[in-house]
C-alpha positions in Angstrom: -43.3 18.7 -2.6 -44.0 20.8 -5.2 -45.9 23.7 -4.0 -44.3 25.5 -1.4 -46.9 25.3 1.9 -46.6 29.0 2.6 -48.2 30.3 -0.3 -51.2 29.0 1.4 -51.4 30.8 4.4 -51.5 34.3 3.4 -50.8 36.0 7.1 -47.4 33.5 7.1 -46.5 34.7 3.7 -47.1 38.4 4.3 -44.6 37.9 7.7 -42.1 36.1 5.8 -42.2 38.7 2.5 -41.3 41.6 5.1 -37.8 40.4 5.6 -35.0 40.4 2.8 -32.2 38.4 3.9 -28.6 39.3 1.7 -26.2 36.7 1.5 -22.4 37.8 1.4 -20.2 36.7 -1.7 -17.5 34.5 0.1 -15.1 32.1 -1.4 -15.9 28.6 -1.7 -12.3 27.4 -2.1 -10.2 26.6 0.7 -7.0 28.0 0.9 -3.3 25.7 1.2 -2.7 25.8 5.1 -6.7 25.7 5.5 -6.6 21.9 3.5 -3.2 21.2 5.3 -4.8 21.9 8.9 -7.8 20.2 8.0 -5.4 17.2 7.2 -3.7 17.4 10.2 -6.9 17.0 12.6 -8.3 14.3 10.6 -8.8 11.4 12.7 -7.1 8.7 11.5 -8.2 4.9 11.2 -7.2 2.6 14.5 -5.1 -0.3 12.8 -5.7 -2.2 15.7 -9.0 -2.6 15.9 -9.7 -5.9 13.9 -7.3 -7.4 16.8 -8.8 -6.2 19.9 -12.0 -7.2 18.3 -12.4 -10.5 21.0 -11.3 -10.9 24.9 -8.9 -13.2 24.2 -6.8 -11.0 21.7 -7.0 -7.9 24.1 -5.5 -10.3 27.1 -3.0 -11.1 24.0 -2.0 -7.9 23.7 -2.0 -6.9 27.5 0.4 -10.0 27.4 2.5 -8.8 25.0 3.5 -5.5 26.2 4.0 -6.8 29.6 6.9 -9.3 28.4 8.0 -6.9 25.9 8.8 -4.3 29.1 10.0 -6.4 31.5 12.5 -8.3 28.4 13.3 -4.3 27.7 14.5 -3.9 31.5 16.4 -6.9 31.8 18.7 -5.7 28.8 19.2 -2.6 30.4 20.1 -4.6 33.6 22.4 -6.7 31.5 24.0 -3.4 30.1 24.3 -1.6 32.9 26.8 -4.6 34.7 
């Protein structure tokens, strides 16, 4: 596109020339606790996700954590004698 398309409609162009449009002179660079902040909210890769990728590894995994929490509260049980 090399010729702009509202040079050839004159009544567009005459519209358009009415209205000067100034752009403010802001900084582009980002200051320390902007780029910190920004760091901060990232979202951050899941490193779970190539595991829970298939049913079997997600039952795996519901497995897991139930064994790990019911071993957790028989030590406590154990302790607490």
């Amino acid at each position: 596109m090399k010729k702009n398309p509202f040079d050839q409609n004159e009544y567009l162009k005459s519209r358009l020339d009415r209205y000067k449009v100034e752009v403010p002179e802001f900084g582009m660079k980002r200051s320390r606790t902007d780029r910190w902040v920004h760091y901060l909210a990232s979202p951050t890769k899941n490193p779970f996700d190539p595991l829970v990728n298939t049913i079997r590894t997600w039952t795996l995994a519901k497995v897991i954590a139930v064994l790990l929490s019911a071993g957790g509260a028989c030590l406590q049980a154990l302790l607490m004698l």
